[in-house]
C-alpha positions in Angstrom: 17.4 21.4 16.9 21.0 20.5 16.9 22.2 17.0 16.5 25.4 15.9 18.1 27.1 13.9 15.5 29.2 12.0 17.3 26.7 10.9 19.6 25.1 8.8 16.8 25.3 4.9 17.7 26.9 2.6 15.5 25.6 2.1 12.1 24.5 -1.9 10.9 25.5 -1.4 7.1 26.7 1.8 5.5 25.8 3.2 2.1 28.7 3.9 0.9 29.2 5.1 -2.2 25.9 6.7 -2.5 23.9 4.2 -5.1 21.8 6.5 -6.5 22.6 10.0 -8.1 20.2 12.1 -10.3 22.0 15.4 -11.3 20.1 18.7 -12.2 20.5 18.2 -15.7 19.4 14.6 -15.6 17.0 13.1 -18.9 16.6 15.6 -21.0 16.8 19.1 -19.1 20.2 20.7 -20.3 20.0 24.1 -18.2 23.5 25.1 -17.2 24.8 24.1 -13.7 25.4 26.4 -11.1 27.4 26.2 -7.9 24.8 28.0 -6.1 22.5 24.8 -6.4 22.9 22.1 -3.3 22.3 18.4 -3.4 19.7 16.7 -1.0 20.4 13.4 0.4 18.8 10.6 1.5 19.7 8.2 4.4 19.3 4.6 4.1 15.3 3.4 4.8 16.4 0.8 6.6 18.8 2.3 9.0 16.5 5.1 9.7 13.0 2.6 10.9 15.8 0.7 12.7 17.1 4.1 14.5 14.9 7.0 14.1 17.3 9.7 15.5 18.8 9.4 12.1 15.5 11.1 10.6 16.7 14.3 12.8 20.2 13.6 11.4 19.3 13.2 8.1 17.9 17.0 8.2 20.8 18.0 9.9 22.7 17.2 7.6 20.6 18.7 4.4 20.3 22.4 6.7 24.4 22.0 7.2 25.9 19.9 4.4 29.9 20.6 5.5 28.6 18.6 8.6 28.7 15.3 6.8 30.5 12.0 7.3 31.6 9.4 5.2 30.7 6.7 7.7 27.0 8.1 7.6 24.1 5.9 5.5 23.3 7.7 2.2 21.8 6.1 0.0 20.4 8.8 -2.8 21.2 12.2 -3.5 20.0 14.8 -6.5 20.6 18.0 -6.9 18.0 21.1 -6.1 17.7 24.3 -7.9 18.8 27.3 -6.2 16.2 30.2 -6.0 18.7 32.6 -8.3 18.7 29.8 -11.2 15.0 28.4 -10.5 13.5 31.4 -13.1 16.1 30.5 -15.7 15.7 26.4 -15.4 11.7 26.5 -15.4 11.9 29.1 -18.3 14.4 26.8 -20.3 12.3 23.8 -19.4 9.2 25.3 -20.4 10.5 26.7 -24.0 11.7 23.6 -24.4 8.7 21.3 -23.8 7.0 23.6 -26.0 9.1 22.2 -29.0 8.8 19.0 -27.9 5.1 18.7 -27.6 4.4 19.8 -30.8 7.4 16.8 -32.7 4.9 14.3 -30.5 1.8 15.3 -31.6 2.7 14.3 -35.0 4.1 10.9 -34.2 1.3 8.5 -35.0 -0.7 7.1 -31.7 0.4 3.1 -32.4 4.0 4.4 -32.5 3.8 5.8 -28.9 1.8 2.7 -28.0 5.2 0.8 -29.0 7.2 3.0 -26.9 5.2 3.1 -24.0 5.1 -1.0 -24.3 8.9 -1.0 -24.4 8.6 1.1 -21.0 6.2 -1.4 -19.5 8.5 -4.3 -20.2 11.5 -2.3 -18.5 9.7 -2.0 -15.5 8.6 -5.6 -15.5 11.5 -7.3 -16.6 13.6 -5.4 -13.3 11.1 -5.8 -10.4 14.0 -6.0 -8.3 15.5 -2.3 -9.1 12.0 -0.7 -8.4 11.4 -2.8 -4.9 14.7 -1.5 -3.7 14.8 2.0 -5.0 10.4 2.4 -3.2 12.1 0.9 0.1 14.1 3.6 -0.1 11.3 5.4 0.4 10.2 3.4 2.9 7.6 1.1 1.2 7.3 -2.4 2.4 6.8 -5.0 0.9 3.2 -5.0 0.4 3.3 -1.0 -0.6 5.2 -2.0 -3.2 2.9 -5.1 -4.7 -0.1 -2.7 -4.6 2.0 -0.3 -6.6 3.3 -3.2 -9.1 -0.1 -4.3 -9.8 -1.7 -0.4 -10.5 1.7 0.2 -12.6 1.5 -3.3 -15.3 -2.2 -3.4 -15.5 -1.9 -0.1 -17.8 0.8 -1.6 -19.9 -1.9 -4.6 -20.6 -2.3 -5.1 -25.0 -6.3 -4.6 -24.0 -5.5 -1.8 -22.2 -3.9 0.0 -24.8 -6.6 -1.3 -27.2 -9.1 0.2 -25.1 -7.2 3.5 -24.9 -6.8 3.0 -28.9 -10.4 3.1 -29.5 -11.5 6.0 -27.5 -9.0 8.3 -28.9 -9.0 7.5 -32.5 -11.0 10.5 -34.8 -14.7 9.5 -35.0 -16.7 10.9 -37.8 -20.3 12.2 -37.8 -22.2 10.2 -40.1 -24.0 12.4 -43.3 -21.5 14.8 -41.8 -17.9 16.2 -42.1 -17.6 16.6 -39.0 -15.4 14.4 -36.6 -14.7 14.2 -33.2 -10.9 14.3 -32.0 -8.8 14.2 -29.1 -6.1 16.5 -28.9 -3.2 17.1 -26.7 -3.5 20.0 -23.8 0.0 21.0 -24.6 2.5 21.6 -21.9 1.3 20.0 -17.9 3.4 21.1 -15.1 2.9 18.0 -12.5 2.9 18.5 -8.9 3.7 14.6 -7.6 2.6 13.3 -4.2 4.6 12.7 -1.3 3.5 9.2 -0.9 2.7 6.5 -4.0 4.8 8.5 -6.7 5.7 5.0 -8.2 1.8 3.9 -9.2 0.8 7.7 -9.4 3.1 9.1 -11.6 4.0 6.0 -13.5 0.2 6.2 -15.0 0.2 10.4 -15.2 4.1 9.3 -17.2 2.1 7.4 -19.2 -1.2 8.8 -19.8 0.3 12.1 -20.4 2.5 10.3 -23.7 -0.5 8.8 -25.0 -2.2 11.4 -25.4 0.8 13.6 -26.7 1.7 16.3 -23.7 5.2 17.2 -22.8 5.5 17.3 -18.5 7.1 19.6 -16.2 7.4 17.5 -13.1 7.8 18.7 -9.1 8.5 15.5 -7.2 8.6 16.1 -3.5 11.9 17.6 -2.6 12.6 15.2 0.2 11.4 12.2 -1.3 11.9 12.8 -5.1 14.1 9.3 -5.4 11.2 7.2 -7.2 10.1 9.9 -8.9 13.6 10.7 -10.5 14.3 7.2 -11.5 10.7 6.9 -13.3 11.7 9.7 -15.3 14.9 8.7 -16.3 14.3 5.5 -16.9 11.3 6.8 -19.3 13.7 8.8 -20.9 16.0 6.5 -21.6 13.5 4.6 -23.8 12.3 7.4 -25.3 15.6 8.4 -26.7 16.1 4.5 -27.8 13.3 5.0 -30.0 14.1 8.7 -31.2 11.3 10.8 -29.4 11.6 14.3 -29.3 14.0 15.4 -26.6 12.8 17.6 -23.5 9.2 15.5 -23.3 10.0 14.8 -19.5 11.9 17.8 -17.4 11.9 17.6 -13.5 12.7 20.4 -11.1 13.4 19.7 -7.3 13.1 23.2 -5.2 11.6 23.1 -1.7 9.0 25.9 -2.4 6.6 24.4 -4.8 4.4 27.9 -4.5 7.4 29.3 -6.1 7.5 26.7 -8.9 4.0 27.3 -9.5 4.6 31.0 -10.0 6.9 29.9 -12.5 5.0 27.7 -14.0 2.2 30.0 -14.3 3.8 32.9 -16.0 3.6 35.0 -12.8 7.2 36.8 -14.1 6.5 36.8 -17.7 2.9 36.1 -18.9 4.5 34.9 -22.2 5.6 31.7 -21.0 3.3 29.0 -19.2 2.3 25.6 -19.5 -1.0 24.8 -20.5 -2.7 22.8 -17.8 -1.4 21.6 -14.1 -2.2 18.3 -12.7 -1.8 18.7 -8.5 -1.9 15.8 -6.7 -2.4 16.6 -2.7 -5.1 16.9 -0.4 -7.6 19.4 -0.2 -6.2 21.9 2.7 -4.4 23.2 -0.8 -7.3 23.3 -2.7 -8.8 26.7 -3.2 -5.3 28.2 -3.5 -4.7 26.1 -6.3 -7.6 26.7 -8.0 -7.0 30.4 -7.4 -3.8 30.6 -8.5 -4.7 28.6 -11.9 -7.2 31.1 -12.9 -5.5 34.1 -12.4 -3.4 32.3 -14.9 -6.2 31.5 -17.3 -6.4 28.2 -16.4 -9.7 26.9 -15.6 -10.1 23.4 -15.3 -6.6 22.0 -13.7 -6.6 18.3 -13.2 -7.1 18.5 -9.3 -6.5 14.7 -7.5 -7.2 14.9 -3.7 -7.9 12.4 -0.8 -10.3 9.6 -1.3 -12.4 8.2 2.7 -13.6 4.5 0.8 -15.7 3.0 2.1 -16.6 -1.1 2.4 -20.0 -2.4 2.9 -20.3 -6.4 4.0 -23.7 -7.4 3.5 -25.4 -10.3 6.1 -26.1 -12.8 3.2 -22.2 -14.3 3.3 -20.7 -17.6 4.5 -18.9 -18.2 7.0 -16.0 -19.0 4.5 -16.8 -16.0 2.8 -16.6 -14.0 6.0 -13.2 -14.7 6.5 -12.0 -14.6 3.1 -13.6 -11.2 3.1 -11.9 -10.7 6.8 -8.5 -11.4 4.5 -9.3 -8.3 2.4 -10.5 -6.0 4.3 -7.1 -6.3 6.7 -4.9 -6.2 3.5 -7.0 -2.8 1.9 -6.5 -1.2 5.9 -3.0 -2.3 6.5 -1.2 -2.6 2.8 0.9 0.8 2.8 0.1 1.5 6.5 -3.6 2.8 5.1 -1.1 5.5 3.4 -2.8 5.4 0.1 -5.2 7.3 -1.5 -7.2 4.4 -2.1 -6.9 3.1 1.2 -10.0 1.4 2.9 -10.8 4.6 5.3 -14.3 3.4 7.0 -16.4 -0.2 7.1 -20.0 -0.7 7.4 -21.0 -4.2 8.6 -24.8 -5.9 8.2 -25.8 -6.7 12.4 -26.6 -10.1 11.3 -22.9 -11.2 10.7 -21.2 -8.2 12.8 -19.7 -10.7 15.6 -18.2 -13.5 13.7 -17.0 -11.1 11.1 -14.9 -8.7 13.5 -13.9 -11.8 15.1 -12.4 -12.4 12.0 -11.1 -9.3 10.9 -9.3 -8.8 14.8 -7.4 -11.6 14.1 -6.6 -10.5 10.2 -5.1 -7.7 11.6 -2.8 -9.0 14.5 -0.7 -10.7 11.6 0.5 -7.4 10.6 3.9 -6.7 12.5 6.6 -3.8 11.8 10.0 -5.6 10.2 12.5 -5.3 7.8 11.8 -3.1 4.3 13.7 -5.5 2.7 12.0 -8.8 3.6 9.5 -10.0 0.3 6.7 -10.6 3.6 3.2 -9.2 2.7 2.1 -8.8 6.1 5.4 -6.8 7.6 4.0 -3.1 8.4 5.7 0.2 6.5 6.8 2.9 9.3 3.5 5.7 9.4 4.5 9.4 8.1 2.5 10.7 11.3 2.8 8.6 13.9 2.5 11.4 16.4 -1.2 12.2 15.6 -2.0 8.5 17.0 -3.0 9.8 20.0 -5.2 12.5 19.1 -7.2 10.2 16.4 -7.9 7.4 19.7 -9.0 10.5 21.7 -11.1 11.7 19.2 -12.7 8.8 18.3 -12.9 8.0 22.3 -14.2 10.6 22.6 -17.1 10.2 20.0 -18.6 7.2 21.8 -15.9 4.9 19.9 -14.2 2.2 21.8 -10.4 0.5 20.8 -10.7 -3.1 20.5 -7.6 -3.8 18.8 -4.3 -2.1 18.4 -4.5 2.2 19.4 -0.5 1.9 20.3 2.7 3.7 18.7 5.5 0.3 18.0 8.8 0.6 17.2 10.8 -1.5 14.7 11.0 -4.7 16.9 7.0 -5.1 17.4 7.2 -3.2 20.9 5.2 -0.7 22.4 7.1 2.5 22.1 5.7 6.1 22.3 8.0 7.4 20.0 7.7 4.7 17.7 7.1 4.9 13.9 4.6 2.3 13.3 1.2 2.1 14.1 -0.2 -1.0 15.1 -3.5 -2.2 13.3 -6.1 -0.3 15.3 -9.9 -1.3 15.4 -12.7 1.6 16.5 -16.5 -0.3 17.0 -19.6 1.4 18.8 -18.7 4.3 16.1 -22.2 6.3 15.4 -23.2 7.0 11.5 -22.9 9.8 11.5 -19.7 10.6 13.6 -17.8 13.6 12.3 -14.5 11.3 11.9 -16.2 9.5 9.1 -16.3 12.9 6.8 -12.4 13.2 6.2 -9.3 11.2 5.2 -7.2 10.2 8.0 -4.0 8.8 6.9 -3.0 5.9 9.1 -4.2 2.0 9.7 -6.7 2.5 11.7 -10.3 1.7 10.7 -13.4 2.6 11.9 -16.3 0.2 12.0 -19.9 0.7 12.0 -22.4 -1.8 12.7 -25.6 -0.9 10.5 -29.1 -1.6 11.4 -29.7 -3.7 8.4 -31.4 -1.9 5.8 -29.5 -1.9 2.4 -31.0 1.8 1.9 -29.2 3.1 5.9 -25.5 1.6 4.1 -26.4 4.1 1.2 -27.5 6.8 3.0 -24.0 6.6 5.6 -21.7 5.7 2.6 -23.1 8.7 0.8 -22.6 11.5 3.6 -19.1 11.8 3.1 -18.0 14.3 0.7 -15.7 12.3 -1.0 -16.1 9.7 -3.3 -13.3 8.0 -4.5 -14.1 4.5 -4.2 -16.5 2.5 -2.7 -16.2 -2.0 -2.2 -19.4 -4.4 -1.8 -19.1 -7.6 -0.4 -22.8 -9.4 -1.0 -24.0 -12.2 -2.6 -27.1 -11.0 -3.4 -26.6 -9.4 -7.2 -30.0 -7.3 -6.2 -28.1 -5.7 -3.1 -24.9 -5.4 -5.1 -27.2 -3.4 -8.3 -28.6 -1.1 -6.1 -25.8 0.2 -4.4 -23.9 -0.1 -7.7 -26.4 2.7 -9.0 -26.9 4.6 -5.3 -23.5 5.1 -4.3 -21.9 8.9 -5.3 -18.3 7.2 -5.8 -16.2 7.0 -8.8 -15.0 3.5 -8.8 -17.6 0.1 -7.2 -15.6 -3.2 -6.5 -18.0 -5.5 -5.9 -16.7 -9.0 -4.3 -13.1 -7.8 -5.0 -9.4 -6.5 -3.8 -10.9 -3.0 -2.6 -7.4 -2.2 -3.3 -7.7 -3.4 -7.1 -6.7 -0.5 -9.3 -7.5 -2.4 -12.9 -7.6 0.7 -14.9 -7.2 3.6 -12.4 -6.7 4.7 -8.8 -7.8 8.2 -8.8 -10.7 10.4 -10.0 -14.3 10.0 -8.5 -17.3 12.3 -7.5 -17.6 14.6 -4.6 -14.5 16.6 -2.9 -12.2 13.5 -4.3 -11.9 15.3 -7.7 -13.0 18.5 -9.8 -14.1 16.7 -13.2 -16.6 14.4 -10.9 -16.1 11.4 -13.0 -12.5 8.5 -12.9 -10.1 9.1 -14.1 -8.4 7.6 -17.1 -4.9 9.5 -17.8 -4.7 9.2 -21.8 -8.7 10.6 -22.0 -8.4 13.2 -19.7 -5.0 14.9 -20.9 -6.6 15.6 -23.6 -9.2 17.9 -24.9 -12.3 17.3 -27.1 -12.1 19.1 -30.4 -14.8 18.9 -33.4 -13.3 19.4 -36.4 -15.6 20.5 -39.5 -13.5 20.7 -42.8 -15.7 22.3 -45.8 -15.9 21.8 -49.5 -14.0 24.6 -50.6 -14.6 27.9 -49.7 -18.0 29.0 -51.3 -19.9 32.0 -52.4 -22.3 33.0 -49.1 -25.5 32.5 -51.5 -24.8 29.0 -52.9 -23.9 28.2 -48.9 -27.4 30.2 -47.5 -29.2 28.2 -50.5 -27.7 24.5 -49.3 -29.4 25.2 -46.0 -32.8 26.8 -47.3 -35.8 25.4 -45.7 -37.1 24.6 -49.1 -34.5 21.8 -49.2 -35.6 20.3 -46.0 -37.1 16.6 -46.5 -40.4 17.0 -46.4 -42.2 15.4 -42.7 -45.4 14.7 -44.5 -46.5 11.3 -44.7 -44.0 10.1 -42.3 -44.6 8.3 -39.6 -43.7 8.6 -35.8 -43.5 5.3 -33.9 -44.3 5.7 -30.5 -42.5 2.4 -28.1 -45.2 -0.3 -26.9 -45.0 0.8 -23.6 -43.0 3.7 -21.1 
């Protein structure tokens, strides 16, 4: 479709000059410019939620470039790497990370620790740069909090002395053998379209820990948080001398193409050494395909999470609605656009009504408004508002009924059915076992079922979805919350908490959620386990055979073997 520039209204504020610019060559990628590579630009967040035919302009305008206008909002542009100069880039990327990997590995792990802390302080000390460059990306306010709190917690002293104790060498004892953690080498990093600042922040920083150089493909439209992460990491890391080329990014529409790249499709001699893709699961098998074919067989795979919340019948009525509080904040924080997002609730019949009273009126305080306004209840615009209609017919059509919300809004609260928000929607009367319960749908609106009161029936429902990201119990009961601690197939249990708390991590898990089955921690699993068995010298094969004779075996007689007192 065609847009008629000139028919565009009247613009509130212009963006003029553009405030953010990220070259090709920005950090540490040197690869020679060429005028056959374009820029992409981004319109103003707030001008677009306000008038959403500029979202139509806006690709207009990065299909026909000569069509642009000074008046019109930019706010950020980078460039993107033609397909001629995309081979030659991702090869000069990839030799160079090479290099740089194998400077880092040698730089003692409380040395990185310092630099990463210097990061951390950066991004805390400047809260102001991040909120406005992630409402550029339309976060609101309370996207943005969520994403503060998962980013600092990892830049934490006990975090890092956590992280310091896992990986340091740990020897056998009697034995010269020791257990390390080693680098993987090179990780090509395919960023998600939505929460790049938490999400790559801790892959930025998990992957220095634990001494990997990163190739990074941020989404193409949306790469402006992403760009300014890695610059601003690079910046530090060249105040404190790190090798150069640790961070490289690449923006090209066709990430299948940066894969083959990546992968050593065109010359087997260069590829990196592991790829972290973080997506959903429609791309999963492909992935996993094209890794092997490549030789690599255990990519660090991060796809959608449906959590799940339990409220058991033993709570106040103060505890009700503080619970009520939380529930509406893990549904509607981010527009129920994150991974970790609340996705389902199961409520105990013996407080259903005055809970969902509660929880309705949670979930009326949440309003579209400004990006810009610090308001923690002010609604970001949904990525697919278009499907809301389908989801309430689905789930209508289920058994379900709407008893809040199931309406398109546009910027100004109103009902509008081309609107970009969502209001908060409710679903009750949804059966257990409804298929709408087994996947991920990316919007705030919650399904609620009401359970027949048996601790083991929350289990059993919880459980049937395939993935298990993350699963929150609200009980007071320590019995209830011990059972379902051990019961539940989930990676991370918040029990009486933020369901949205991401203390150490917000991905990993069991089930379809993840590959490895376990949560993930970024500095542990970017590595790989070695054992490491140094010798004595190299020895004649006798004296060796005659060390490990059964003759010199300690002798069992005599000893005795203690059985415990009881099973």
């Amino acid at each position: 479709m065609s847009i008629n520039i000139a028919s565009v209204p009247a613009l509130s504020s212009i963006a003029s000059p553009v405030r953010w610019y990220f070259p090709l060559t920005s950090g540490y990628s040197k690869a020679e410019i060429s005028k056959k590579n374009r820029q992409y630009v981004l319109f103003d967040a707030e001008e677009k939620v306000k008038n959403p035919s500029l979202f139509a302009l806006e690709s207009e305008i990065n299909r026909h470039p000569e069509r642009a206008r000074e008046d019109m909002p930019i706010a950020a542009q980078w460039d993107m790497v033609s397909d001629e100069e995309l081979g030659r880039l991702t090869q000069h990327q990839l030799l160079a990370a090479q290099k740089a990997t194998q400077a880092l590995r040698r730089i003692p792990l409380r040395d990185r620790i310092e630099v990463l802390q210097a990061f951390g302080t950066r991004l805390r000390t400047n809260p102001e740069k991040w909120r406005s460059l992630t409402a550029q990306e339309s976060y609101s306010y309370n996207t943005f909090l969520v994403s503060l709190d998962a980013i600092l917690e990892i830049f934490k002293p006990e975090y890092f002395d956590f992280i310091e104790e896992i990986l340091r060498p740990r020897f056998k004892p009697g034995s010269r053998a020791r257990l390390e953690y080693s680098p993987q080498g090179v990780l090509g990093v395919i960023s998600p379209q939505n929460s790049s600042f938490p999400m790559l922040t801790q892959v930025l920083h998990g992957a220095f820990l634990a001494g990997n150089a990163l190739l990074i493909k941020p989404p193409h439209r949306l790469a402006l948080v992403a760009l300014a992460l890695v610059d601003e990491f690079n910046r530090v890391l060249q105040d404190y001398g790190m090798p150069d080329h640790l961070l490289n990014t690449v923006i090209h529409p066709n990430t299948q193409k940066i894969l083959g790249h990546w992968l050593g499709h065109s010359n087997r001699s260069f590829r990196i050494d592991n790829l972290v893709f973080i997506g959903n699961s429609k791309r999963r098998d492909d992935i996993l395909k094209t890794c092997q074919q490549a030789g690599i067989f255990n990519p660090i795979i991060e796809l959608e999470g449906v959590d799940a919340a339990y409220i058991h019948g033993d709570l106040t009525d103060a505890l009700l609605r503080q619970t009520a509080r939380l529930i509406a904040h893990a549904k509607n924080s981010g527009s129920g656009q994150f991974c970790v997002s609340l996705k389902r609730l199961y409520v105990h019949p013996e407080i259903y009504d005055p809970f969902m009273g509660y929880l309705r009126d949670e979930f009326q305080r949440y309003q579209p408004g400004s990006l810009k306004i610090d308001n923690p209840y002010i609604l970001g615009p949904s990525a697919l508002p278009h499907k809301l209609p389908s989801i309430v017919a689905a789930f209508e059509q289920a058994g379900a009924r709407v008893t809040l919300g199931g309406r398109r809004l546009n910027y100004y609260s109103e009902p509008d059915p081309e609107g970009l928000y969502i209001e908060p929607t409710l679903f009750e009367d949804v059966a257990p076992d409804c298929d709408l319960l087994q996947s991920e749908i990316f919007a705030n609106v919650l399904p609620v079922v009401k359970t027949p009161g048996r601790i083991e029936d929350a289990i059993t429902y919880i459980n049937a979805c395939p993935f298990g990201l993350r699963a929150s119990i609200f009980a007071q009961d320590l019995a209830v919350i011990e059972e379902m601690r051990h019961s539940l197939r989930v990676g991370t249990i918040i029990a009486n908490g933020n369901p949205l708390d991401c203390s150490i991590q917000i991905a990993g898990g069991q089930g379809g959620s993840t590959l490895d089955q376990h949560t993930r921690i970024w500095p542990i699993d970017l590595c790989f386990r070695q054992i490491v068995s140094e010798g004595c010298g190299i020895k004649d094969l006798d004296e060796v055979l005659h060390g490990i004779s059964p003759k010199r075996l300690p002798s069992l007689e005599g000893m005795k073997v203690h059985a415990p007192d009881r099973l």
